[in-house]
LONULO-177550 format. One line per field, with one value per residue: x, y, z of N, C-alpha, C, CB in turn; residue in three letters. Coordinates in pm, whole numbers, plus 32768, in hexadecimal, padded with zeros to 4 digits. Last residue first. Glycine has a CB too. Layout:
REM residues N
nx [X|...]
ny [Y|...]
nz [Z|...]
cax [X|...]
cay [Y|...]
caz [Z|...]
cx [X|...]
cy [Y|...]
cz [Z|...]
cbx [X|...]
cby [Y|...]
cbz [Z|...]
res [ALA|...]
***
This chain:
REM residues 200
nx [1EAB|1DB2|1D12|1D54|1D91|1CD9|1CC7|1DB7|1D59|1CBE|1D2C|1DF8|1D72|1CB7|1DA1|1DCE|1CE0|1CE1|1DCD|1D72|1C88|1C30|1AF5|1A4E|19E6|1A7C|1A9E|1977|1970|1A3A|19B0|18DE|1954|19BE|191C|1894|1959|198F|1864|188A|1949|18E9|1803|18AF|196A|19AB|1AF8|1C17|1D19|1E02|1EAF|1E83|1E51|1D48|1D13|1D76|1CE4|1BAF|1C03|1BFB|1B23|1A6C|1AE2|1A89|197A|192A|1961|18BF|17B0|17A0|1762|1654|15D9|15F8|159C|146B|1420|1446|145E|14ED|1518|154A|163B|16FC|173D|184B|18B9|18DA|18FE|19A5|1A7A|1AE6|1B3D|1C11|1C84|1C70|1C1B|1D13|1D9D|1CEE|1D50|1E3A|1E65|1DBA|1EB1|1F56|1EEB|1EC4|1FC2|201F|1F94|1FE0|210A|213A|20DF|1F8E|1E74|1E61|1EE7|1DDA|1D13|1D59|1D29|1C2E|1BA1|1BD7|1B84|1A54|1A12|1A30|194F|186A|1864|183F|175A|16A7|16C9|162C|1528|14EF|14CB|1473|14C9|15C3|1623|15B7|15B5|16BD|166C|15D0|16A1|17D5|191F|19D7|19AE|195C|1857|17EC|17E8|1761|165C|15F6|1679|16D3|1658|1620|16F1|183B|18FA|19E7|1983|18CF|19A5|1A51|1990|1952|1A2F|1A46|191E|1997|1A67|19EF|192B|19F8|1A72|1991|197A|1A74|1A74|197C|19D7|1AA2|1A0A|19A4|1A77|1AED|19EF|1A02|1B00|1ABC]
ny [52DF|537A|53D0|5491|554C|5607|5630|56D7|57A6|5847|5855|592D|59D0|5A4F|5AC9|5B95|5C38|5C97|5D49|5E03|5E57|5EC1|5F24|5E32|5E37|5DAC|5CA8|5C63|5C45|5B97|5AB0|5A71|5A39|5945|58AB|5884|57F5|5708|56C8|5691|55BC|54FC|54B0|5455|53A9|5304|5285|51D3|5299|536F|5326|52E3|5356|537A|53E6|5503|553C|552C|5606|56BF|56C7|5725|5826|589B|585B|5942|5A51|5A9E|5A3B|5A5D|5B50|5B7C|5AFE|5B91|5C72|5C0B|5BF6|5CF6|5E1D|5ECC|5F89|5EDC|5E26|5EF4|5FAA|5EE9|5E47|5EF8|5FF7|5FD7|5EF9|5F59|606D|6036|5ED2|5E06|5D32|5D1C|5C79|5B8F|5B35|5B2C|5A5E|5991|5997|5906|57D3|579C|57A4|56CC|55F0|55DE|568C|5798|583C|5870|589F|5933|5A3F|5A77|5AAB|5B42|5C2D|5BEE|5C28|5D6B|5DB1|5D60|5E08|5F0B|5F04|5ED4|5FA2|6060|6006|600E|6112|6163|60ED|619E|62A1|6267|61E4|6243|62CE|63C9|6428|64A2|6579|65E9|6679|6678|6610|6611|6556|6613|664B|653D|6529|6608|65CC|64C9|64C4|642B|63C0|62D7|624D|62DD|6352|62E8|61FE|62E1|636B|628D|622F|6316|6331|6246|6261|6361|62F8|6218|62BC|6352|627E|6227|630B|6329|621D|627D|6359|629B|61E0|62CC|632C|623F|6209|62F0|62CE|61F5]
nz [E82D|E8C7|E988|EA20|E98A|E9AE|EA91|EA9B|E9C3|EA44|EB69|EAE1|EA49|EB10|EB94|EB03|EB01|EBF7|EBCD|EB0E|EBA6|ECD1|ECB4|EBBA|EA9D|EA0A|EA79|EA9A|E97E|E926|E9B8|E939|E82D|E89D|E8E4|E7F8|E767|E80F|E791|E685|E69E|E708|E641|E54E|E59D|E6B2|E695|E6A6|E739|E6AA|E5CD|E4D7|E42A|E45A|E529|E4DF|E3EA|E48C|E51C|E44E|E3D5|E4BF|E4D6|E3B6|E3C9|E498|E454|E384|E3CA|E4CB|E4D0|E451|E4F8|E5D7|E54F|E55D|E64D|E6B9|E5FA|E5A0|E6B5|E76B|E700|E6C7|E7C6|E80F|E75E|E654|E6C2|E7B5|E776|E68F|E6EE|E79C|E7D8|E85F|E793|E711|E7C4|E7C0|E691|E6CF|E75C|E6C6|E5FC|E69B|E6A8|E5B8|E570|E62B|E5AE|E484|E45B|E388|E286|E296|E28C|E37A|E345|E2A0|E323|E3F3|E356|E2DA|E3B0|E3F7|E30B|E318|E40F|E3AB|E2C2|E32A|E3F0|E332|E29C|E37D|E385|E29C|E2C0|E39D|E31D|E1C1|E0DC|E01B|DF3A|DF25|E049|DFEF|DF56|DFF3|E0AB|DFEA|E06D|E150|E233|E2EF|E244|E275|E3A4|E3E8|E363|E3F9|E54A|E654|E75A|E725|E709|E75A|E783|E723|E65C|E5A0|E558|E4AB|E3F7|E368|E2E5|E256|E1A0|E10D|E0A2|DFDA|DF3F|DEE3|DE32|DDA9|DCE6|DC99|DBD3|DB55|DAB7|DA43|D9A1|D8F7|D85F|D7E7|D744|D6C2|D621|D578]
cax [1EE9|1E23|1CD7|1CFA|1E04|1CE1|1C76|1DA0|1DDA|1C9F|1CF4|1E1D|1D97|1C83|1D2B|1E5E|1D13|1C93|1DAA|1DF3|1C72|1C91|1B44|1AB7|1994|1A61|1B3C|19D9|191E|1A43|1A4A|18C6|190B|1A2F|1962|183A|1918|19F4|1872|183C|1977|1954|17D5|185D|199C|191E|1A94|1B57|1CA5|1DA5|1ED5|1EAB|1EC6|1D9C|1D0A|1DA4|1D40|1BC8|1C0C|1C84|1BA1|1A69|1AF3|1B35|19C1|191A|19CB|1936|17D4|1795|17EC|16CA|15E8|1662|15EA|14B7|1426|1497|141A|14CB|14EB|14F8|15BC|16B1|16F2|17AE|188A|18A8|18D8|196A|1A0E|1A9B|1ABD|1B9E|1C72|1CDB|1BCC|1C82|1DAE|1D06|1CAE|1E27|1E89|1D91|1E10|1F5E|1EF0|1E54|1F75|204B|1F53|1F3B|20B7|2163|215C|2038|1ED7|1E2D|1EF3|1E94|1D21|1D37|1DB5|1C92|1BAD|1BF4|1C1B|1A96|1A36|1A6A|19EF|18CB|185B|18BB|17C7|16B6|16F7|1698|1589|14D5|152E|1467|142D|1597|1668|15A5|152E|16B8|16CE|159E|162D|1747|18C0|19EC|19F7|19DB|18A2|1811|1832|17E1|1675|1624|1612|16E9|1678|15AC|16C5|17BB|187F|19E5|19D6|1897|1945|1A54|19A2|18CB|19F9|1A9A|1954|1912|1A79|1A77|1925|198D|1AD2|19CD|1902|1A61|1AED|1984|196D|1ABE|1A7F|194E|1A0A|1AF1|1A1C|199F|1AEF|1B25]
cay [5252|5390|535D|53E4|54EF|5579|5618|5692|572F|57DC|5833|58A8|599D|5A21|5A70|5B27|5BD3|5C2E|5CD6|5D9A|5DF7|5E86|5F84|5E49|5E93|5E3F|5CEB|5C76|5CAA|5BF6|5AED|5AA5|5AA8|59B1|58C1|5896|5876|575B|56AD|56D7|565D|5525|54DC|54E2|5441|5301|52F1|5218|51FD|5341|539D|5272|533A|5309|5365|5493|54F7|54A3|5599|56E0|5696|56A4|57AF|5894|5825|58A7|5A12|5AEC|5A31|5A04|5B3E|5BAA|5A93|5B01|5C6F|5C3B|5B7F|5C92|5DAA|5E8D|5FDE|5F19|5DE1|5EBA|5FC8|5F10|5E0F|5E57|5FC5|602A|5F00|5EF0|6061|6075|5F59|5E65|5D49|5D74|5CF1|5BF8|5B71|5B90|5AB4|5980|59B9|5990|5849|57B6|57E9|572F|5618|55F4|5609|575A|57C8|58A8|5867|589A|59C0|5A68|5A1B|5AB9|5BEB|5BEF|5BBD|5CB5|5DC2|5D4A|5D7A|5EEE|5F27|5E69|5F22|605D|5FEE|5FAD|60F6|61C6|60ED|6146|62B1|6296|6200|6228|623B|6385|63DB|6441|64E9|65D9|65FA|668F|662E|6689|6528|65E4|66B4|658A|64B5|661E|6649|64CE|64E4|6458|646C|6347|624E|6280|63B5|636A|6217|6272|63A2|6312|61D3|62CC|638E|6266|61E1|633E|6367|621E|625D|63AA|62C7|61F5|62D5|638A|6251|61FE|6339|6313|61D4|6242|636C|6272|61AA|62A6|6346|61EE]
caz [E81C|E899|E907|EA7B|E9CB|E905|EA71|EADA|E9B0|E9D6|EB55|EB48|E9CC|EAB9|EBEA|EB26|EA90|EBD7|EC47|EAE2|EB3A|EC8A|ECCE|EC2B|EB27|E9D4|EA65|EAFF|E9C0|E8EC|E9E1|E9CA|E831|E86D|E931|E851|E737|E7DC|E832|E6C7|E65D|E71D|E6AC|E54D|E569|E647|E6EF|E661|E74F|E71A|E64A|E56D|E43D|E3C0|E531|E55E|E3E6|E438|E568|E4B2|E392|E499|E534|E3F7|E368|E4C5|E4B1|E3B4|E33E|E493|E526|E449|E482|E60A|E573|E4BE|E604|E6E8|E62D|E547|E62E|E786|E73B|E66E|E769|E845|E7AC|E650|E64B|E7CE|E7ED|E66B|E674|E7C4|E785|E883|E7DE|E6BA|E7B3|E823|E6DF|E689|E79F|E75A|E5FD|E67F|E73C|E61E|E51F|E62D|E611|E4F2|E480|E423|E2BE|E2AF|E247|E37A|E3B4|E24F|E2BD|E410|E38D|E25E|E372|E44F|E317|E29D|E421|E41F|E2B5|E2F2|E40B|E357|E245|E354|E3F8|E2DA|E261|E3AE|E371|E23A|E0E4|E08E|DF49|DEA7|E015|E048|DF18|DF78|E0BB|E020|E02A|E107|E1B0|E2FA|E26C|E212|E33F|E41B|E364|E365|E4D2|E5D5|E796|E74C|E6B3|E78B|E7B3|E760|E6A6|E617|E55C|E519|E44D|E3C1|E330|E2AA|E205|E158|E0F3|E06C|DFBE|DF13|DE8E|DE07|DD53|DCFE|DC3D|DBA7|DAF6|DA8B|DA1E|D972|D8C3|D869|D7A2|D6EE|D67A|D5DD]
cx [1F85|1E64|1D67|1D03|1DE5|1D6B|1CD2|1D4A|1DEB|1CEE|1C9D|1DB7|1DE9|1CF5|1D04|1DFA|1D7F|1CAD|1D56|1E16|1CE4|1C97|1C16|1B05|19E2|1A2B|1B05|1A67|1959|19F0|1A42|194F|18D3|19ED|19A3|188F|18EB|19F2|18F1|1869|18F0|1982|1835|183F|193C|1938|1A12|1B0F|1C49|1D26|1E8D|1EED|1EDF|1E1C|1D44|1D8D|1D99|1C65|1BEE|1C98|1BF6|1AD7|1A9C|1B40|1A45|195C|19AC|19B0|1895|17FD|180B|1772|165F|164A|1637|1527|1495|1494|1432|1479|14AF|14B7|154D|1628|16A3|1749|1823|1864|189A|18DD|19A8|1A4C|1AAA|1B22|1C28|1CBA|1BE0|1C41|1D75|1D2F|1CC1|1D8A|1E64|1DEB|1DC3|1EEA|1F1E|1E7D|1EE4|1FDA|1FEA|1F50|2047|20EC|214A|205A|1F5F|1E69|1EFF|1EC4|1DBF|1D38|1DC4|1D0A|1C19|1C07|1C3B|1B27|1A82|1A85|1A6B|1948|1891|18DB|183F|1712|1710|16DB|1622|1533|152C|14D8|13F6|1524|1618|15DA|1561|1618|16D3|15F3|15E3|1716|17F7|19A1|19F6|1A20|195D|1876|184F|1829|1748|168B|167F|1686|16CB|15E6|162C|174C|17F2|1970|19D2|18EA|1900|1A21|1A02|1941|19AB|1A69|19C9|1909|1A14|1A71|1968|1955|1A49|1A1E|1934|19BF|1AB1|19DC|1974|1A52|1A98|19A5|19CE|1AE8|1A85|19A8|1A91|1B12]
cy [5260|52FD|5354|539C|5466|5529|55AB|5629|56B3|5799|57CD|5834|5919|59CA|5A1F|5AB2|5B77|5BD8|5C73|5CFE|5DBE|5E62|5F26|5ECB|5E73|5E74|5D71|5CC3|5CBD|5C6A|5B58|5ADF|5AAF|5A39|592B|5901|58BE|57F1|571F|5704|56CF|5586|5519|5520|549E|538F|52E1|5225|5251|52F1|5396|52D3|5306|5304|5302|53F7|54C0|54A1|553D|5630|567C|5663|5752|5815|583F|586C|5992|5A93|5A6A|59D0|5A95|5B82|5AF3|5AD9|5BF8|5C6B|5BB6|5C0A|5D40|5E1C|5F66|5F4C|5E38|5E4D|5F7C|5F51|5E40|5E3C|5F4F|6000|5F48|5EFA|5FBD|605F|5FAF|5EE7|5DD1|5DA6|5D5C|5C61|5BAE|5BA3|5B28|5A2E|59C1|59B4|58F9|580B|581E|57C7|56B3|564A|563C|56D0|5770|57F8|587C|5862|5953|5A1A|5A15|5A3B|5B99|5BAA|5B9C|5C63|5D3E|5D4C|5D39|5E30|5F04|5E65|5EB5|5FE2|600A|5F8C|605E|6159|60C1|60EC|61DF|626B|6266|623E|6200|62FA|6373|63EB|6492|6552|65C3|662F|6667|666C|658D|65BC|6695|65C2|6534|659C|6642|6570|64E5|6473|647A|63D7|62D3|6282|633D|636E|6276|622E|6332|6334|6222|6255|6369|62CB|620F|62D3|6351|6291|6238|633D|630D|622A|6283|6344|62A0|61FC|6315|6333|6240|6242|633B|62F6|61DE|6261|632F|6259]
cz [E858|E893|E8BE|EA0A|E9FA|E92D|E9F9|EA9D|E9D5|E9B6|EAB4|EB2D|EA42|EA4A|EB74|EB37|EAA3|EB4D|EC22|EB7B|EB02|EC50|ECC9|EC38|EBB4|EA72|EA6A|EAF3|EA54|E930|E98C|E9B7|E8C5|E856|E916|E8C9|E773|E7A6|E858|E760|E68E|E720|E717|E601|E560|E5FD|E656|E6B2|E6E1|E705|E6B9|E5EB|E4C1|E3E1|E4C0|E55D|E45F|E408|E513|E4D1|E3DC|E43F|E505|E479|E3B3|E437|E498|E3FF|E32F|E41C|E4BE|E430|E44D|E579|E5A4|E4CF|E56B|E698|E654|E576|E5A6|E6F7|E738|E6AE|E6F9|E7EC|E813|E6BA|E673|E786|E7F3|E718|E695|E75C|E78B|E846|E852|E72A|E75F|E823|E749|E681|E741|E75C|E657|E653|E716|E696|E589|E5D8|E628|E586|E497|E413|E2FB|E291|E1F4|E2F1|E377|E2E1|E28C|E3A3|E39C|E2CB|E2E5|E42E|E384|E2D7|E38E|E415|E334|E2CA|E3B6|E3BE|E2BD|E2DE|E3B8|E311|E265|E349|E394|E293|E14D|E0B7|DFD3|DEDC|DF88|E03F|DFA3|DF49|E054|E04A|E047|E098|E136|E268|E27B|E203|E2B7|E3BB|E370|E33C|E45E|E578|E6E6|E750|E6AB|E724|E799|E7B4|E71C|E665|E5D8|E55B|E4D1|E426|E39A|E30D|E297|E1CC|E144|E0B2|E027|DF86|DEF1|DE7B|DDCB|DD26|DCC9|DC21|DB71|DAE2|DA74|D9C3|D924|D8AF|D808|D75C|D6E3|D648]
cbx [1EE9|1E68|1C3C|1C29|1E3B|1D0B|1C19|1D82|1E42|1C79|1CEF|1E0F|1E04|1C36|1C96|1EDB|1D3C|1C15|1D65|1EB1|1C2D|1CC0|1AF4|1B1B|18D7|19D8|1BA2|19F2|1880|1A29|1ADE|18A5|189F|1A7C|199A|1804|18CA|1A1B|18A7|17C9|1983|1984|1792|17AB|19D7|1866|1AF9|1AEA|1C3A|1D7B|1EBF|1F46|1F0C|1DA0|1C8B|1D55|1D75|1B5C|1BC2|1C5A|1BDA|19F7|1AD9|1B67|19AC|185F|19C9|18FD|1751|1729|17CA|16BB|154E|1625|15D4|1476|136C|1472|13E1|1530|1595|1527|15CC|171E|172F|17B4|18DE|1913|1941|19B0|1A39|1B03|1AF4|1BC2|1C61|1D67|1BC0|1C01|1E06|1D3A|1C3F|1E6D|1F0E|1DDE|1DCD|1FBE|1F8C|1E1F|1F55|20D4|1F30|1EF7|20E1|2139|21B8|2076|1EA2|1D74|1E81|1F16|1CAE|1CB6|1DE8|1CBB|1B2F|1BAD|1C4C|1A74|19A1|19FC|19EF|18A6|17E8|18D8|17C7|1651|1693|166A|1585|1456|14FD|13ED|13E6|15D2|172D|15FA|14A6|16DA|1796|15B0|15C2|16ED|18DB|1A79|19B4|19D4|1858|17D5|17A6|17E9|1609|157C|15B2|172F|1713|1567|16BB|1776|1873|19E6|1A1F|184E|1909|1A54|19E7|182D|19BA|1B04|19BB|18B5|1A7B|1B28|191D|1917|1B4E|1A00|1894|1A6F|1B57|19B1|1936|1AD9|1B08|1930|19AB|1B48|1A50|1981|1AC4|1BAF]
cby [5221|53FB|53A6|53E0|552F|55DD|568F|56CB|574D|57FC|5880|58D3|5A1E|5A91|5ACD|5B4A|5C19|5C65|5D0F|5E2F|5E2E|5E5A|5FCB|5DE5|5E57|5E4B|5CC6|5BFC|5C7B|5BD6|5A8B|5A32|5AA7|5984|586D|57FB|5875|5718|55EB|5690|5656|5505|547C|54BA|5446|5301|53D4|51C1|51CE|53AF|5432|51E2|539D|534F|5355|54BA|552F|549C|5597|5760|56E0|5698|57CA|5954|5863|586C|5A34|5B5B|5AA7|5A18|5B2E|5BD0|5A6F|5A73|5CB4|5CAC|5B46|5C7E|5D8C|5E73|6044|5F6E|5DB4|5E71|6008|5F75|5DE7|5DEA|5FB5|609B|5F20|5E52|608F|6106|5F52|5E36|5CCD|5D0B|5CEE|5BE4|5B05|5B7F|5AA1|58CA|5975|59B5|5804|5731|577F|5700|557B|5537|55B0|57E9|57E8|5904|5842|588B|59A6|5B3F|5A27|5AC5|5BFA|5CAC|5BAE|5C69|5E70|5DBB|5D25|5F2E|5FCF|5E41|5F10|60E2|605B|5F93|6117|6244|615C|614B|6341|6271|617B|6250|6246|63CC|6465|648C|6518|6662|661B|66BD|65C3|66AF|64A3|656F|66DB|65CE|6405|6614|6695|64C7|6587|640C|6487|6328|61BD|62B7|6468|63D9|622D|6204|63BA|636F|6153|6257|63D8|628A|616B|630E|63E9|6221|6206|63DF|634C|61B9|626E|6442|62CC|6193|62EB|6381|61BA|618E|6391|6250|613A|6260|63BC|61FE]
cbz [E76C|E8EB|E880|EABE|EA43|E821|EA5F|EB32|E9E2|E96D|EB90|EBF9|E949|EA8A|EC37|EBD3|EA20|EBD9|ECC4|EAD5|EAD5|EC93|ED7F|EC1F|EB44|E93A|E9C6|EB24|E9C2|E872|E9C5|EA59|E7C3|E7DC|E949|E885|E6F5|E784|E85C|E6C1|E582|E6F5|E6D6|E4F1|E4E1|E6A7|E71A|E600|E823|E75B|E625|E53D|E41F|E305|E542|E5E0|E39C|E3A6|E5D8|E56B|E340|E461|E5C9|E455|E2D4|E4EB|E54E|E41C|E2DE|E47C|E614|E49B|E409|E6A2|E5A2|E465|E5DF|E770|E5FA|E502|E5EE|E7E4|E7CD|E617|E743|E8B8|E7CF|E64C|E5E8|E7B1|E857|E62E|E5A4|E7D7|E721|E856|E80C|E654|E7A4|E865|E713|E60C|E7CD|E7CC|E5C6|E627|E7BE|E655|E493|E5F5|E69B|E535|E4F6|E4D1|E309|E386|E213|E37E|E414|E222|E21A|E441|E3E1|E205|E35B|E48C|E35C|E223|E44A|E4A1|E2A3|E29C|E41A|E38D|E1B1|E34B|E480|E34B|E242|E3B2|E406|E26A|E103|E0D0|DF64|DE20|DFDC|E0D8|DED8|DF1D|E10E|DFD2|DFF2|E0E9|E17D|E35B|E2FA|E204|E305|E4D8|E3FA|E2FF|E4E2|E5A2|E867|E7E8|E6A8|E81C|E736|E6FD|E661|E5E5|E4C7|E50B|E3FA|E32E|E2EA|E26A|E18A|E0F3|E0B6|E03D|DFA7|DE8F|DE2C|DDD4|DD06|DCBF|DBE4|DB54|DABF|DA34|D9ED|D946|D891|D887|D759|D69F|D631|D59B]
res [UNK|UNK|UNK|UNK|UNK|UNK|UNK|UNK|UNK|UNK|UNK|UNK|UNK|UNK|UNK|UNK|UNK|UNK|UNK|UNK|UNK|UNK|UNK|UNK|UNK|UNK|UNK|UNK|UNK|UNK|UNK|UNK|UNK|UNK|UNK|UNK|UNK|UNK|UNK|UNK|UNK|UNK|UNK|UNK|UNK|UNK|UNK|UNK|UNK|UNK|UNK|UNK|UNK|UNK|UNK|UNK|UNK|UNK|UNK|UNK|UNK|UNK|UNK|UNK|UNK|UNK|UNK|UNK|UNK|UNK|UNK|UNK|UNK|UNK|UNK|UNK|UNK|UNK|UNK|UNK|UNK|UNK|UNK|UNK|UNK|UNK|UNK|UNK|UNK|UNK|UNK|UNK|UNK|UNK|UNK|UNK|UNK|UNK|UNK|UNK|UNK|UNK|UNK|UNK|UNK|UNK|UNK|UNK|UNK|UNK|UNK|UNK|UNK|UNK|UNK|UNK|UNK|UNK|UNK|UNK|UNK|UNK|UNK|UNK|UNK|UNK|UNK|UNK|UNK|UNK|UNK|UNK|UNK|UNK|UNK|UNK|UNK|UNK|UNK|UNK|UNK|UNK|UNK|UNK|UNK|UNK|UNK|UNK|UNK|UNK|UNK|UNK|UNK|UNK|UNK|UNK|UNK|UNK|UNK|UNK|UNK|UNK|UNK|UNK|UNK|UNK|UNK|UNK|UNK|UNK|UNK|UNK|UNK|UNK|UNK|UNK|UNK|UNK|UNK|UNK|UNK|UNK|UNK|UNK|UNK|UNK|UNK|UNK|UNK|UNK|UNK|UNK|UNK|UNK|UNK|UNK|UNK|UNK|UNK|UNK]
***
């Protein structure tokens, strides 16, 4: 018995040691970008060694790619409790429509996701990324518009792509506008607009 939660315990503070680590880094590159943070100041912030920071992380590269997933992980969680709310389709769709924009509002997910990650993880291993993150939510979004007769059949894959396409330009436009709650009004007229042409 004792055994077993020694491990746990263990386990507890390996983890906790990671959250700190994660949170720190995702501060950290927030703030100052991904060139102007070293391993040195993540540590330090999350008040362990570099030593325990290697033990969970190969490198600064790592680093960035857990707080990358930590940033979009919380997006997508919001987005999925949304999508299966209460409210009708298409209501569900247009608050999700407003709560991507407003990720997109945030200093870490712009900073994180939308500039830095193309550069530091590579632009292909970043849209499979984005991919794996966002393109399932808008393809559910818009097969339940259409089960529920919310809007015409649409070809759902090539639909949601296209919808995907659009929403990661708008997300780089919302982050690099000296007005970005301007451009997001823009962006959520416009996509509305848009699924309005198909709208029953």
């Amino acid at each position: 018995m004792s055994v077993v939660t020694t491990r746990s315990r263990r386990e507890d503070y390996s983890e906790s040691t990671r959250s700190a680590l994660v949170a720190s880094a995702v501060e950290l590159f927030t703030d100052r970008g991904y060139a102007g943070t070293s391993l040195d100041e993540i540590a330090r912030r999350a008040r362990v060694t570099k030593g325990a920071l290697y033990h969970h992380f190969s490198g600064k590269q790592a680093v960035f790619e857990a707080a990358f997933d930590a940033v979009e992980t919380g997006v997508k969680g919001r987005l999925e409790k949304i999508m299966s709310g209460p409210e009708k389709p298409w209501e569900r769709a247009q608050k999700g429509l407003r709560e991507f924009i407003s990720s997109c509002l945030d200093p870490a997910y712009q900073r994180i996701a939308i500039h830095e990650a193309p550069v530091v993880m590579g632009w292909q291993r970043w849209r499979d990324a984005e991919d794996r993150y966002s393109f399932g939510l808008i393809r559910s979004a818009l097969q339940d518009l259409i089960d529920a007769g919310e809007v015409v059949r649409v070809p759902v894959e090539i639909t949601s792509r296209l919808l995907f396409g659009a929403l990661s330009s708008a997300a780089t436009e919302i982050a690099s506008s000296p007005e970005p709650e301007k451009v997001g009004a823009e962006v959520e007229q416009v996509i509305i607009s848009l699924l309005e042409q198909v709208r029953r």
